[in-house]
C-alpha positions as CSV (number, residue, x, y, z in Angstrom):
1,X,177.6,159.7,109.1
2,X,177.6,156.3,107.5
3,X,174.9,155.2,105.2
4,X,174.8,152.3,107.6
5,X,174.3,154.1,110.8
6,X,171.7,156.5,109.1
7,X,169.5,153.5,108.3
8,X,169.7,152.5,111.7
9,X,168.6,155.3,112.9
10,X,166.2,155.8,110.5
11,X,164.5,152.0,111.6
12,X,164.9,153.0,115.4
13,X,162.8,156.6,114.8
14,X,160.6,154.2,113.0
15,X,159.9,151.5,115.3
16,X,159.7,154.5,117.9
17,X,157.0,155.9,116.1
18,X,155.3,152.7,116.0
19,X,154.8,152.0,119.1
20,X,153.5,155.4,120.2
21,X,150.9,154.6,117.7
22,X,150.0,151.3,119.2
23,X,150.1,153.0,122.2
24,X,147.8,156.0,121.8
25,X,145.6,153.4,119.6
26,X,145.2,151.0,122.8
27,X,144.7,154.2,124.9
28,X,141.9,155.3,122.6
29,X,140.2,152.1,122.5
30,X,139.5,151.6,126.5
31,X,138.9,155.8,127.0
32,X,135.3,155.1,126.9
33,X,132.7,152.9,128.4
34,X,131.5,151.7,125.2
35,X,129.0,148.6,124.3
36,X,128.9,145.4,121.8
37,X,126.3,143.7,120.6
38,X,126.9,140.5,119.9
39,X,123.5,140.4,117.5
40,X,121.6,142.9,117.0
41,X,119.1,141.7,114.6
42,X,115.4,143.3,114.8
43,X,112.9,141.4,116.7
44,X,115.3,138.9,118.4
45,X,117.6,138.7,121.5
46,X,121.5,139.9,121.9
47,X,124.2,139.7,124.5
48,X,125.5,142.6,125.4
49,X,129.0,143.7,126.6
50,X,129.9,146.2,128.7
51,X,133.8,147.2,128.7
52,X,134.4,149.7,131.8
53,X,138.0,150.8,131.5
54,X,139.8,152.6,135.1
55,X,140.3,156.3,134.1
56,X,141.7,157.2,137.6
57,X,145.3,156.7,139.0
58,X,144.2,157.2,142.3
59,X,140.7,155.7,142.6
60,X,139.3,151.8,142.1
61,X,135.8,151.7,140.1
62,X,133.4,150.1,142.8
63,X,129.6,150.6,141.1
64,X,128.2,150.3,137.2
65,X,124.8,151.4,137.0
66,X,123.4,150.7,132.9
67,X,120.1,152.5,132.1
68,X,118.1,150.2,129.8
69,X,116.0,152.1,127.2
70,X,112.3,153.1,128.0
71,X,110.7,153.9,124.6
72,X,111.9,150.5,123.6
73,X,112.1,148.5,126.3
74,X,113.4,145.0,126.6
75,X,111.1,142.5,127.7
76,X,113.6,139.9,128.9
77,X,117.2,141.3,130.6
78,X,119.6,137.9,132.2
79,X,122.8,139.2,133.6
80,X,126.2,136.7,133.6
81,X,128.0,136.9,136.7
82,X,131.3,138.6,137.4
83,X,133.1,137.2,140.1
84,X,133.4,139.7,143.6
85,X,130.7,141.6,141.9
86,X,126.5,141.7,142.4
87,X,124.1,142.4,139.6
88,X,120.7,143.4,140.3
89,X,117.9,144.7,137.4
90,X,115.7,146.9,138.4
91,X,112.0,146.8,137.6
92,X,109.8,149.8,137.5
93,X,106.6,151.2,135.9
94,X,107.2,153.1,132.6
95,X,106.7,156.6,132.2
96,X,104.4,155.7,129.9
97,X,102.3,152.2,128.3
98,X,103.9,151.1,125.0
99,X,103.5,148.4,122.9
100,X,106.5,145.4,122.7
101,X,105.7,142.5,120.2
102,X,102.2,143.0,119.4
103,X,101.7,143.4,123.8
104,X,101.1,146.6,125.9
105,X,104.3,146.8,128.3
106,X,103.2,149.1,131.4
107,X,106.3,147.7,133.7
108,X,110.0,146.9,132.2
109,X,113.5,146.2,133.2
110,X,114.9,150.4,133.5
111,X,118.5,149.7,134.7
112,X,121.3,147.3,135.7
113,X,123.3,147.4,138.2
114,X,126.3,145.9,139.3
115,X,128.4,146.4,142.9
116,X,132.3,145.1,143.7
117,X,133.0,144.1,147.0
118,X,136.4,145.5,148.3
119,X,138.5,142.8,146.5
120,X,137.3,143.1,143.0
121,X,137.6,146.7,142.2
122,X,138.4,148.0,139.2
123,X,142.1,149.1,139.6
124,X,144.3,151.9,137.7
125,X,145.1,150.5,134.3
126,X,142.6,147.8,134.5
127,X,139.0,147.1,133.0
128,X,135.9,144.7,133.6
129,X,133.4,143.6,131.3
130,X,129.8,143.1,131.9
131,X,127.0,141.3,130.1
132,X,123.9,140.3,129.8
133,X,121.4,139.3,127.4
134,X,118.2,141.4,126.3
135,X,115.2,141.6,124.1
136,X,112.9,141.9,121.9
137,X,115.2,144.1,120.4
138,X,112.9,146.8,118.0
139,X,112.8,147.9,114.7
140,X,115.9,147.6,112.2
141,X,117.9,150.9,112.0
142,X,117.0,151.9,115.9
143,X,119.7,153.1,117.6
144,X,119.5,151.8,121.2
145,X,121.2,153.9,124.0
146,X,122.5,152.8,127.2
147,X,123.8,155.6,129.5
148,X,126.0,154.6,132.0
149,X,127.3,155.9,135.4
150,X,130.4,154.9,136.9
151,X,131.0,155.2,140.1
152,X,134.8,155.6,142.1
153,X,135.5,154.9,145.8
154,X,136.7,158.4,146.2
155,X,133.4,159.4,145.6
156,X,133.6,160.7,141.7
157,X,130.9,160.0,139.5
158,X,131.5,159.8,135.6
159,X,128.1,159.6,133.7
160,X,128.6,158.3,130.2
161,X,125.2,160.1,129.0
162,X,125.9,162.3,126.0
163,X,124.6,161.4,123.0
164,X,126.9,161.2,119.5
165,X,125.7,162.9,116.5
166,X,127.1,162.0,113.6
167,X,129.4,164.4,111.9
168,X,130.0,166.3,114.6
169,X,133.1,165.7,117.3
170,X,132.5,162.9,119.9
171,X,131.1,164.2,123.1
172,X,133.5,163.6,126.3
173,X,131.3,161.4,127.7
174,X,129.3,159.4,124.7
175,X,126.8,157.3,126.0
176,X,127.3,153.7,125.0
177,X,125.1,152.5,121.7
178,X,124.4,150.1,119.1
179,X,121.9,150.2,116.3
180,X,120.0,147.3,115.4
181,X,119.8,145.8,111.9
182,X,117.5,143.5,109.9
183,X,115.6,140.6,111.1
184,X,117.3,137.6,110.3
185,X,116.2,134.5,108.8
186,X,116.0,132.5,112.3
187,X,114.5,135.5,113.8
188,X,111.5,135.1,111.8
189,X,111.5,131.8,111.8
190,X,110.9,130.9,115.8
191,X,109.6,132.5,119.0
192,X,111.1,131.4,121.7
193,X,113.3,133.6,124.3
194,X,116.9,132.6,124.8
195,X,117.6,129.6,127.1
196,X,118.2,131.4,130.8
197,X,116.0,135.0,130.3
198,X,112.7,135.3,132.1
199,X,109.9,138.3,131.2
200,X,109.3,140.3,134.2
201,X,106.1,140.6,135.6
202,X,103.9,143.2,133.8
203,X,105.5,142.5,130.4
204,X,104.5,140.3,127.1
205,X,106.2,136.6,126.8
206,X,109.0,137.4,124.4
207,X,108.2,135.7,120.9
208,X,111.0,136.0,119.0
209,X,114.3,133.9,118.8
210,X,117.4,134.6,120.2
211,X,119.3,134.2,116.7
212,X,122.7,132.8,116.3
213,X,123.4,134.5,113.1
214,X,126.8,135.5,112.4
215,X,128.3,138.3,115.2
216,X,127.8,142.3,114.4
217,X,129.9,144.1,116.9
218,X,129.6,147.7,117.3
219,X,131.2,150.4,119.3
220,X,130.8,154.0,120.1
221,X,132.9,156.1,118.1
222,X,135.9,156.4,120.8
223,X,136.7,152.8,120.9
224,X,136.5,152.5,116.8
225,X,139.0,155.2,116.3
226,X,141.1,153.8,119.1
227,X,141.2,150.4,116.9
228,X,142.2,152.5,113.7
229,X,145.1,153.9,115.9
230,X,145.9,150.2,116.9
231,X,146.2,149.1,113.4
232,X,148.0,152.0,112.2
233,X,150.5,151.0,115.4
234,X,151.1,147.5,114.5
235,X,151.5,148.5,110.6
236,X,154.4,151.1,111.2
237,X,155.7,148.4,114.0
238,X,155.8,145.9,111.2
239,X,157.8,148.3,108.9
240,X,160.3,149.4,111.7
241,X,161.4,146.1,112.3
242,X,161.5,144.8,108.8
243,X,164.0,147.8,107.9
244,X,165.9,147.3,111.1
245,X,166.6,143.6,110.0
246,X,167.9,144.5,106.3
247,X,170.7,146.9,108.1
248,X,171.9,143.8,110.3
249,X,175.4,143.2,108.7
250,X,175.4,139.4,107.4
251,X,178.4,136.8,107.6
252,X,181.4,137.0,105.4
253,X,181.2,140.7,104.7
């Protein structure tokens, strides 16, 4: 075989390689309904953003139901709209009083829910995001969970609900999370809710500022690794290509 036709092949089983790595790294990275929070600094307000990927070839995703913490709960929840779908929060009494910036909280925001109408499904191989913006968020190194249930029009119900403890393998379904950090310097400084975000009736008037410090994303573990695989993808894709261009024959030889 000539030199020049093994290098050739060589690059091809390279940039082949490649691209299954981008491609299982993009697969990884929409496998889960996973959260980011856009600031999650102690005592102040965050947007939130749900990414719900398809997962069946044969059924749309009509329903998103997010459960919003209890032990914690947020005393201000504003949803953004998504087009062909209909958001409502849900207000209930807690199972129990507990206190949210310096106020007792007896009735909270407990879930969000959002419904498509028969146009704006989530198809096979597609995914929606959903936000909204929440707060007071509590105490720096709290690990917030928001279990999920997706709903199909075939009927199937996926519940993203299991928790992820570190060291151990991810569960099938982790529930989405985030974990808050330190209070920030604007934080501190103000009290005054986010422009848009109303306390519910039965809470305390939020008194903390919805900080716009610089952005602290964070997934559940699935997504992460997915973005590792990505990277790892577009590294080796990089390489193929490179070598695939140096075995190109040039003019005059």
């Amino acid at each position: 075989m000539k030199p020049s036709l093994r290098r050739t092949l060589k690059t091809t089983s390279a940039a082949t390689l490649a691209a299954g790595l981008l491609a299982a790294g993009a697969a990884a990275a929409s496998a889960h309904v996973h959260v980011d929070a856009d600031d999650p600094a102690a005592g102040g307000y965050t947007h939130l953003t749900f990414n719900v990927p398809n997962e069946s070839a044969t059924a749309k995703t009509s329903k998103l139901e997010v459960t919003l913490p209890a032990d914690t709960p947020f005393n201000s929840v504003s949803v953004k709209p998504v087009e062909g779908w209909t958001a409502r929060v849900i207000i209930a009494e807690l199972p129990k009083p507990v206190t949210v910036d310096g106020a007792t909280v007896t009735k909270a925001p407990v879930s969000v829910v959002w419904t498509a109408d028969a146009a704006h499904q989530i198809g096979a191989n597609e995914y929606q995001s959903f936000s909204i913006s929440v707060g007071v968020l509590p105490d720096a190194g709290t690990t917030v969970t928001l279990p999920a249930t997706q709903s199909y029009t075939d009927g199937t119900v996926v519940r993203w609900d299991q928790k992820t403890v570190e060291g151990q393998e991810e569960p099938e379904h982790p529930a989405p999370s985030f974990v808050t950090t330190a209070k920030d310097s604007e934080t501190m400084a103000h009290g005054a809710a986010p422009a848009g975000t109303a306390a519910p009736a039965g809470t305390a008037a939020p008194s903390a500022a919805n900080a716009p410090a610089a952005a602290s994303a964070v997934n559940d573990g699935g997504s992460t690794a997915g973005w590792f695989g990505l990277a790892a993808g577009l590294i080796g894709l990089g390489t193929g290509v490179t070598a695939l261009a140096r075995t190109r024959p040039t003019k005059g030889n």
